[in-house]
C-alpha positions, -999 to +999 in steps of 0.1 A: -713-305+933-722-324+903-758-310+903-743-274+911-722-277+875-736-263+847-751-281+819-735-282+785-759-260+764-779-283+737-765-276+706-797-268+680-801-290+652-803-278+619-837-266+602-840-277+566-860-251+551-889-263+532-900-244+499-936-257+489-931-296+483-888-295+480-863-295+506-839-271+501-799-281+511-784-268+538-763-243+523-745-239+557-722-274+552-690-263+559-666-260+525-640-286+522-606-280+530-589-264+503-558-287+493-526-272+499-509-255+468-477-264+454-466-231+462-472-230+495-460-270+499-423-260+488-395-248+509-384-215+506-350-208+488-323-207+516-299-169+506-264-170+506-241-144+502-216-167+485-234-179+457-241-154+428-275-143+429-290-155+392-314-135+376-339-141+342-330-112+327-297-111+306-270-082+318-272-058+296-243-055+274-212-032+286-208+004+267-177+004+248-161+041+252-156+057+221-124+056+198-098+081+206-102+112+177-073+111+151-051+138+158-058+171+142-023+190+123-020+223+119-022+238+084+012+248+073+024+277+072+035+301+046+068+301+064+073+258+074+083+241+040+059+221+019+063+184+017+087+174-011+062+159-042+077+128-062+078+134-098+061+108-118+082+079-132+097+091-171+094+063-199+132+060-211+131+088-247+139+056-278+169+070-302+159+068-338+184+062-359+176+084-390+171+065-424+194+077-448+183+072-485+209+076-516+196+080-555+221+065-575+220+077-615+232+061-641+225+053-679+200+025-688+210+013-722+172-008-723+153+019-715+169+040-744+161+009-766+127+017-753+122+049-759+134+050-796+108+027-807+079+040-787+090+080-793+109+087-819+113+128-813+145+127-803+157+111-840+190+093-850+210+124-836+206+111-803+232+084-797+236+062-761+267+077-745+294+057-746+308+063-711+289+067-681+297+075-642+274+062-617+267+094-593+250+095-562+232+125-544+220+116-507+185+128-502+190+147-477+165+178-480+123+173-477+121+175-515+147+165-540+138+181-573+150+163-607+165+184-639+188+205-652+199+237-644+191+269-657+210+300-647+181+322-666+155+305-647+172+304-611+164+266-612+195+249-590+178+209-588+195+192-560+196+162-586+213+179-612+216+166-651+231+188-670+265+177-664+279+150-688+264+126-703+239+155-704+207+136-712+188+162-732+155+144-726+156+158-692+131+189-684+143+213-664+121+200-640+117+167-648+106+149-612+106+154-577+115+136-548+090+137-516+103+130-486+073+116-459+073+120-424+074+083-414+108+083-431+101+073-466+097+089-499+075+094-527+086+103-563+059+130-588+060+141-623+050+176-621+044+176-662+077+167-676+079+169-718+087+138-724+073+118-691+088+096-659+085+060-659+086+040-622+097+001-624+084+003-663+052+021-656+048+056-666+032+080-643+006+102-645+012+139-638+003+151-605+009+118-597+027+107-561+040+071-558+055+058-527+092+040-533+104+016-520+139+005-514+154-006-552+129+011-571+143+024-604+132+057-618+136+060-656+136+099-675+148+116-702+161+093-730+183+067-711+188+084-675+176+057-647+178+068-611+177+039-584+164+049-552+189+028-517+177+030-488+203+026-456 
């Protein structure tokens, strides 16, 4: 029996191959075993359905629907009523008391003195009156016009000084009274004969002098107007 078994077959050895004088190596070694990688060394993830599945990429961010449109109103009609407009707010109207201004005439007994030494046209005959009445004429209109009357000349002055003590010094229109539009007044000599004299200054004609409350007016040969105010 053991003679009828077959012999192992010899295994061949291995031929070197020779190339001139160098041995070449057997390039038929077997490679080394390849280590195993890390990848294939771990354990695969075990899968559950209860935990959350995680993944590297970030959800993408949700989509916000849009905000409702504002709500569109019909055009009014010719017929539906307009909407009721505020009027603006009025500054209260100021009241303005109205300043009232009084010339008060009278006779100026240094202001004759005056005149006799400086002019000396009116002579001796001319005496200071003896008597005098203070009058007053409120200056009421725009223009107050100084003189005396004349009936041949239609000249009515709303400061009339023709009655007694006529002071015949006076022109006919002697001065006039300017009233501004800020309320105050101005006095002009439109070319009197015998000149106008404000607070003892004599004005030139064509002249217009703003007055002020007590100023004193002096014409004719002792007439002196004194201009109130209030």
């Amino acid at each position: 029996m053991a003679e009828s078994a077959l012999a192992e077959p010899a295994v061949p050895e291995p031929v070197t191959p020779v190339h001139g004088n160098h041995v070449v190596a057997d390039q038929t070694a077997p490679a080394a075993e390849a280590a195993p990688s890390a990848e294939a060394e771990a354990e695969p993830e075990v899968f559950s359905w209860s935990a959350p599945a995680f993944s590297a990429t970030p959800p993408a961010s949700p989509v916000l629907p849009p905000p409702p449109a504002a709500p569109v109103r019909p055009a009014p009609s010719s017929s539906s009523p307009l909407p009721r407009q505020m009027a603006p707010p009025t500054m209260p109207i100021p009241v303005f008391t109205p300043t009232t201004w009084t010339a008060a005439v009278t006779t100026d007994r240094e202001y004759y003195d005056l005149m006799q030494r400086k002019r000396v046209p009116f002579g001796s005959a001319i005496e200071f009156p003896v008597y005098a009445i203070e009058r007053r004429f409120p200056m009421s209109a725009s223009q107050m016009r100084i003189g005396r009357r004349s009936a041949a000349r239609g000249l009515e002055p709303e400061i009339d000084l023709a009655d007694p003590p006529a002071d015949p010094g006076v022109s006919r229109l002697h001065a006039i009274l300017i009233a501004a539009p800020n309320g105050t007044w101005a006095v002009l000599d439109p070319g009197s004969a015998n000149g106008t004299m404000l607070n003892g200054r004599e004005l030139a004609v064509g002249e217009m002098v703003t007055l002020h409350d007590g100023d004193r007016i002096n014409l004719g040969a002792w007439t002196a107007i004194t201009v109130h105010r209030g």
